[in-house]
C-alpha positions as CSV (number, residue, x, y, z in Angstrom):
1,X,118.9,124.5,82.3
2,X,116.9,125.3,85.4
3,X,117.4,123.3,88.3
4,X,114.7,120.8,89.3
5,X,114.6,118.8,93.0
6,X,111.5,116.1,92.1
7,X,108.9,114.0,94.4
8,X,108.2,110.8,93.6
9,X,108.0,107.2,95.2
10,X,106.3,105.0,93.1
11,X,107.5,103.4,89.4
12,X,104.9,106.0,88.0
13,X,108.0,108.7,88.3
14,X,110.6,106.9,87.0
15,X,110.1,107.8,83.2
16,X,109.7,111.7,84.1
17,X,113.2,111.4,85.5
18,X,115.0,109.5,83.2
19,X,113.4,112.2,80.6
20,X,114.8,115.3,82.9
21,X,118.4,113.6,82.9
22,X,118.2,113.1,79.5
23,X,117.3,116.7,78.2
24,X,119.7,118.0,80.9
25,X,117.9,119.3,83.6
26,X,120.0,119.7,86.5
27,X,118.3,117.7,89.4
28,X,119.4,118.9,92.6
29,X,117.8,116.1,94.6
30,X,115.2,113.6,94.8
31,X,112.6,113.2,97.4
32,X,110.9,109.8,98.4
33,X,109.1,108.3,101.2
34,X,110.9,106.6,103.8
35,X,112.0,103.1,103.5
36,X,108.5,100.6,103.9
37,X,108.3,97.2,106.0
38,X,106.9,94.6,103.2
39,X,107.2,90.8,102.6
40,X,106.9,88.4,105.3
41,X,109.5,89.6,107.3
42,X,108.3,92.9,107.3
43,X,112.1,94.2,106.1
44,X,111.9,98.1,105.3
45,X,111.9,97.9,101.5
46,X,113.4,101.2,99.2
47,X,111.1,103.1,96.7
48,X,111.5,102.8,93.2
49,X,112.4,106.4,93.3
50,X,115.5,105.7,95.7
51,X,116.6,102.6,94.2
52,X,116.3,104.7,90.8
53,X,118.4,108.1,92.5
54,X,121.3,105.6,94.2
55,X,121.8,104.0,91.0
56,X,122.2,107.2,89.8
57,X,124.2,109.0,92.3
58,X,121.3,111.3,92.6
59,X,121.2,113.0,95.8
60,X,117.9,111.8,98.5
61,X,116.1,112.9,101.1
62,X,113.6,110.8,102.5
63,X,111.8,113.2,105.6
64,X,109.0,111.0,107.6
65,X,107.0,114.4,107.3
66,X,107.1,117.3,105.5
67,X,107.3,120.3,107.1
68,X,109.1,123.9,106.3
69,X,111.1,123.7,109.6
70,X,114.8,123.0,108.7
71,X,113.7,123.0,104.8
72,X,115.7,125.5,103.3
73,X,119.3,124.2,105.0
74,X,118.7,120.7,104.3
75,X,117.1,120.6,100.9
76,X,119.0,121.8,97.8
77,X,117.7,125.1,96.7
78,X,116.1,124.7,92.6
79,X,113.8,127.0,90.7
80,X,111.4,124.1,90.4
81,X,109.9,121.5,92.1
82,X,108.2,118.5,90.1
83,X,106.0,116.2,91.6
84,X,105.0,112.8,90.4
85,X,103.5,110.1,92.3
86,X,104.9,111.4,95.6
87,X,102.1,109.7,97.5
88,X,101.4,112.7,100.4
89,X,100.5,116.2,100.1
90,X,103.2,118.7,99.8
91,X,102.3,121.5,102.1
92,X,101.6,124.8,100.3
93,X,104.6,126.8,102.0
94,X,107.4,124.4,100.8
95,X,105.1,124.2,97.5
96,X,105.7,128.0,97.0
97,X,109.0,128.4,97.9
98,X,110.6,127.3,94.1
99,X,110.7,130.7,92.1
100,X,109.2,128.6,88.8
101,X,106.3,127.4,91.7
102,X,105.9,123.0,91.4
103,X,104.4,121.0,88.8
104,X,102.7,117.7,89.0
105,X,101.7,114.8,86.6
106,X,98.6,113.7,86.8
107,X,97.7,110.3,85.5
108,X,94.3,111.1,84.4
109,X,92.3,114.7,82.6
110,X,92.0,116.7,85.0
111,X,89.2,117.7,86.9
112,X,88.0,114.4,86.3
113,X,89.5,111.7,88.9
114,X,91.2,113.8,91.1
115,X,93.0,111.9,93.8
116,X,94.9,108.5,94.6
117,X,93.3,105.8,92.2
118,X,92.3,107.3,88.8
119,X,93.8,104.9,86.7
120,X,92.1,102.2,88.6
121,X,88.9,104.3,88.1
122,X,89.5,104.9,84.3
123,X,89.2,100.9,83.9
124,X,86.6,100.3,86.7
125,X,84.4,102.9,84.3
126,X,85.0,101.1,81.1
127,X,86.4,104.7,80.2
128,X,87.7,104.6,76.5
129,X,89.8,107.8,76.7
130,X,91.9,109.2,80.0
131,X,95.3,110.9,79.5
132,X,97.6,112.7,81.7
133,X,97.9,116.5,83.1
134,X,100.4,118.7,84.1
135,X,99.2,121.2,86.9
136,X,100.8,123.7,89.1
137,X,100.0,122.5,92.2
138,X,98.4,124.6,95.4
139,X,97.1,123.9,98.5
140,X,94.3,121.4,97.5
141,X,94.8,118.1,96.1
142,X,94.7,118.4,92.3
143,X,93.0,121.5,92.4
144,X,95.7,123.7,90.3
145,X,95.6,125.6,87.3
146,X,96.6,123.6,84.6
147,X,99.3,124.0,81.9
148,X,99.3,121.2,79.3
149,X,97.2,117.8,79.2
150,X,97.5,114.8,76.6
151,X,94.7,112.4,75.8
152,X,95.3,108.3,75.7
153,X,92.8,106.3,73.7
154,X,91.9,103.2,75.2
155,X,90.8,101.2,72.7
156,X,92.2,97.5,73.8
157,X,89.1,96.2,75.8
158,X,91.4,93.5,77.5
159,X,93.8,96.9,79.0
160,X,94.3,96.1,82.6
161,X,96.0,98.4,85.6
162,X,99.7,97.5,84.5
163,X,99.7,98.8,81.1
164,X,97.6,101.9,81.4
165,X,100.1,103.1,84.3
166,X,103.1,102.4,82.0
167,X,101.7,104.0,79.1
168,X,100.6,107.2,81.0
169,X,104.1,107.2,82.9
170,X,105.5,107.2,79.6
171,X,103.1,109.9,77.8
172,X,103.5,111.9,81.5
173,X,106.9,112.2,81.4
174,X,106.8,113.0,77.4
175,X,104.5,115.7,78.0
176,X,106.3,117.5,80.8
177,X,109.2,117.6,78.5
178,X,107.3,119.0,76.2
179,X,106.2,121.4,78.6
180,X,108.7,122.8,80.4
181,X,110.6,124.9,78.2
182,X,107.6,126.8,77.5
183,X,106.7,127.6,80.7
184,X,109.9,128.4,81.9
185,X,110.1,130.7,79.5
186,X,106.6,132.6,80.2
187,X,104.7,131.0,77.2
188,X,102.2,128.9,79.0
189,X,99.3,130.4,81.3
190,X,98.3,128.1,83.4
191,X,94.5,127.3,83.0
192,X,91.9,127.4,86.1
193,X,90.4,123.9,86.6
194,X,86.2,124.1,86.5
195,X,86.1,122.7,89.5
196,X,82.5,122.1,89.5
197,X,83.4,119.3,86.8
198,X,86.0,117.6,89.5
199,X,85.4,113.6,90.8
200,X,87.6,112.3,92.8
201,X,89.1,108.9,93.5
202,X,89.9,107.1,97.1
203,X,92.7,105.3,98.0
204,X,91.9,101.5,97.0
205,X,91.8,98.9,99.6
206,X,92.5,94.7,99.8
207,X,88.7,94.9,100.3
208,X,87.9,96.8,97.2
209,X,89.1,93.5,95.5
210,X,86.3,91.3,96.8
211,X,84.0,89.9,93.9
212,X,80.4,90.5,94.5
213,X,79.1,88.0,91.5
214,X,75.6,89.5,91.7
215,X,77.6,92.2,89.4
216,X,77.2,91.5,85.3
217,X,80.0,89.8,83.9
218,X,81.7,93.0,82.4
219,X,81.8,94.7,85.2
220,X,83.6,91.9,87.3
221,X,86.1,91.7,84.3
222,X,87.0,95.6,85.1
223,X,87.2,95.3,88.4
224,X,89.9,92.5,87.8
225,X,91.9,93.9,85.1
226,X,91.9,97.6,87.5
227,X,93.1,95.6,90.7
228,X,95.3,92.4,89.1
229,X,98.3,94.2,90.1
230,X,97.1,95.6,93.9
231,X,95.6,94.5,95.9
232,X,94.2,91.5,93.1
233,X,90.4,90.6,92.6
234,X,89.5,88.0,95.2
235,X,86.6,85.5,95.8
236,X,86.3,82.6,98.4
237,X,85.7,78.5,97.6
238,X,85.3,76.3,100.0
239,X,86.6,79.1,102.9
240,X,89.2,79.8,100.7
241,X,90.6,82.3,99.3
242,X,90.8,82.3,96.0
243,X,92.6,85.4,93.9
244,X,91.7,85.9,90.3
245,X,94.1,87.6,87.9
246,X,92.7,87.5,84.5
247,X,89.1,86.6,83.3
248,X,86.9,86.9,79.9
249,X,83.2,88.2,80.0
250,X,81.0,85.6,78.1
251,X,78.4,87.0,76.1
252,X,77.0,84.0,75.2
253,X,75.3,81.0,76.8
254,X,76.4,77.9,75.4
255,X,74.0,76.4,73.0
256,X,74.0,73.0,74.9
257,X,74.1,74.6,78.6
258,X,70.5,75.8,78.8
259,X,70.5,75.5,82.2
260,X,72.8,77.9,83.0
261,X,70.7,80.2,82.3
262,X,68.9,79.6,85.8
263,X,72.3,79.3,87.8
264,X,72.7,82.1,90.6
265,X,75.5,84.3,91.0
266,X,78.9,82.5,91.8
267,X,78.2,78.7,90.6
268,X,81.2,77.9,88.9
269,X,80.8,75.4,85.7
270,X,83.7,73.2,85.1
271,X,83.8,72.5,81.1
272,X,85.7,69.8,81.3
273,X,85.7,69.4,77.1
274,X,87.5,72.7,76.9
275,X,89.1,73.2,80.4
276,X,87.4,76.2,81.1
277,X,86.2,77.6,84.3
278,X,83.1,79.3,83.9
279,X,81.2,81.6,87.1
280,X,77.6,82.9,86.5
281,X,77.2,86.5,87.4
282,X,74.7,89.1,87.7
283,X,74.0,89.3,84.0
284,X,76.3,87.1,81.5
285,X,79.1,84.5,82.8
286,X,82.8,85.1,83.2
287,X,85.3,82.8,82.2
288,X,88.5,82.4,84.8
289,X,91.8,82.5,82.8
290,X,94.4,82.8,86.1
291,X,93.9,82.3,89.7
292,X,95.5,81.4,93.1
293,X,93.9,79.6,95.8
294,X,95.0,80.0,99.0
295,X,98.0,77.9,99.6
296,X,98.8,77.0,96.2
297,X,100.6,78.3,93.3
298,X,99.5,80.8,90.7
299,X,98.3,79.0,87.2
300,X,96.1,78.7,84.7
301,X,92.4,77.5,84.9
302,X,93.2,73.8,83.1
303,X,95.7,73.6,85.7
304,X,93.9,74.6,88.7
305,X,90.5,71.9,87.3
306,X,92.6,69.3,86.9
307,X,93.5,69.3,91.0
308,X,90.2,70.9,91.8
309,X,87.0,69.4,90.0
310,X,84.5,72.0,89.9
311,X,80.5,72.2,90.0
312,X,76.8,73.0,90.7
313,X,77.5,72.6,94.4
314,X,80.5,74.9,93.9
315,X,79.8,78.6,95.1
316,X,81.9,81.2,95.0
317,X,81.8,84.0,97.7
């Protein structure tokens, strides 16, 4: 088997190299980002990628920057680089130096959502198919030729940001198995890219999580299920903040609430009969199924009414 050093950092990579140990592809080393200060103590805090390689006895390099310098006696020589989720572009001469070139897995079909985010734009569009690609990388971000892609229906319209990733890891890593014996062998021809159908994703921010309630219902409910895991959708009550984890678009007014139909953007609506927590958008309502307020626990929305009564006066921000 040809021998393999991989980039990765975040989970997203974990599934490709438990499938490259498993079909027994030499892995001459792993390279992750250095060591992160998180938590309140701000304690440097190991990839997922580096806890995965230790546990392994895989051997790691974590450089602060990437740069041919010292490359060739420090790194492990291999025939093939793969990249997944590394999380910073590879410059093109250590790129090139591999004799099979590198690969990367791409959590999205390629040249649509090029960049850091496209799972989190797959569910921000309502998109009911993505998939993953497997490109050989060059000197522009996603830009490569491409060798093999595999198409993921979405077709649960509760799917939020933690099981699309899995499932793409999963069907990534699947499909680069797939893929590399063919291309090692010179069986695959990598594919240009027509780049005049490329969009591109940015990285996503603690501010991209802020509510704007003037939005209809549905699209509020995307933008909740794309960010409940990072950085989590957020709203204010009372100066407050207030983070929202899960929520249901309401099609339907209530037969017996006809006033709601003249409530603006952000009144909440305590039902106290059914212990739901209601919030009138742009178009439609959105029940609130799990929150946080600042200060307090995670928990349901029965929960959180019961210590926080709810009303007309109540606007959320």
């Amino acid at each position: 088997m040809s021998k393999v050093l991989f980039f990765g950092t975040s989970e997203f990579a974990i599934p490709a190299l438990e499938k490259l140990r498993a079909a027994d592809y030499e892995l001459a080393a792993v390279v992750t980002q250095p060591d992160k200060p998180a938590g309140r103590n701000q304690e440097p805090l190991p990839s997922p990628v580096k806890v995965w390689a230790e546990k392994d006895g895989i051997k790691l390099f974590q450089p602060p920057k990437l740069e041919i310098g010292n490359w060739k006696l420090e790194i492990p020589e291999a025939a093939l680089y793969v990249v997944a989720s590394y999380g910073k572009l590879i410059p093109d001469q250590i790129l090139n130096l591999p004799r099979l070139g590198s690969l990367n897995i791409h959590p999205s079909l390629l040249p649509k959502y090029r960049g850091p985010s496209p799972i989190h734009a797959a569910i921000l569009n309502g998109d009911k198919e993505t998939g993953v690609t497997i490109i050989k990388l060059d000197e522009q971000m996603d830009h490569g030729p491409i060798l093999a892609n595999s198409k993921f229906q979405i077709t649960n319209p509760k799917t939020g940001y933690k099981e699309l990733h899995d499932k793409l890891a999963q069907l990534g890593a699947e499909l680069l198995i797939q893929t590399l014996p063919k291309y090692i062998a010179g069986e695959i021809k990598p594919k240009p890219q027509d780049h005049s159908e490329a969009t591109f994703t940015k990285i996503v921010s603690k501010n991209d999580g802020r509510i704007n309630w003037s939005n209809p219902a549905e699209t509020t409910d995307r933008q909740i299920r794309a960010y409940e895991v990072w950085p989590v959708a957020w709203t204010t009550l009372d100066g407050k903040r207030l983070k929202i984890y899960s929520a249901a678009p309401m099609s339907v007014i209530p037969a017996d609430e006809p006033e709601s139909r003249k409530w603006i953007p952000g009144q909440a609506r305590d039902d106290k009969k059914q212990g739901k927590l209601i919030i009138s958008c742009g178009t439609g309502e959105l029940e609130i199924l799990e929150l946080q307020l600042e200060g307090s626990r995670r928990m349901d929305a029965c929960d959180f009414l019961n210590g926080n009564p709810l009303g007309r006066s109540n606007i959320l921000y």
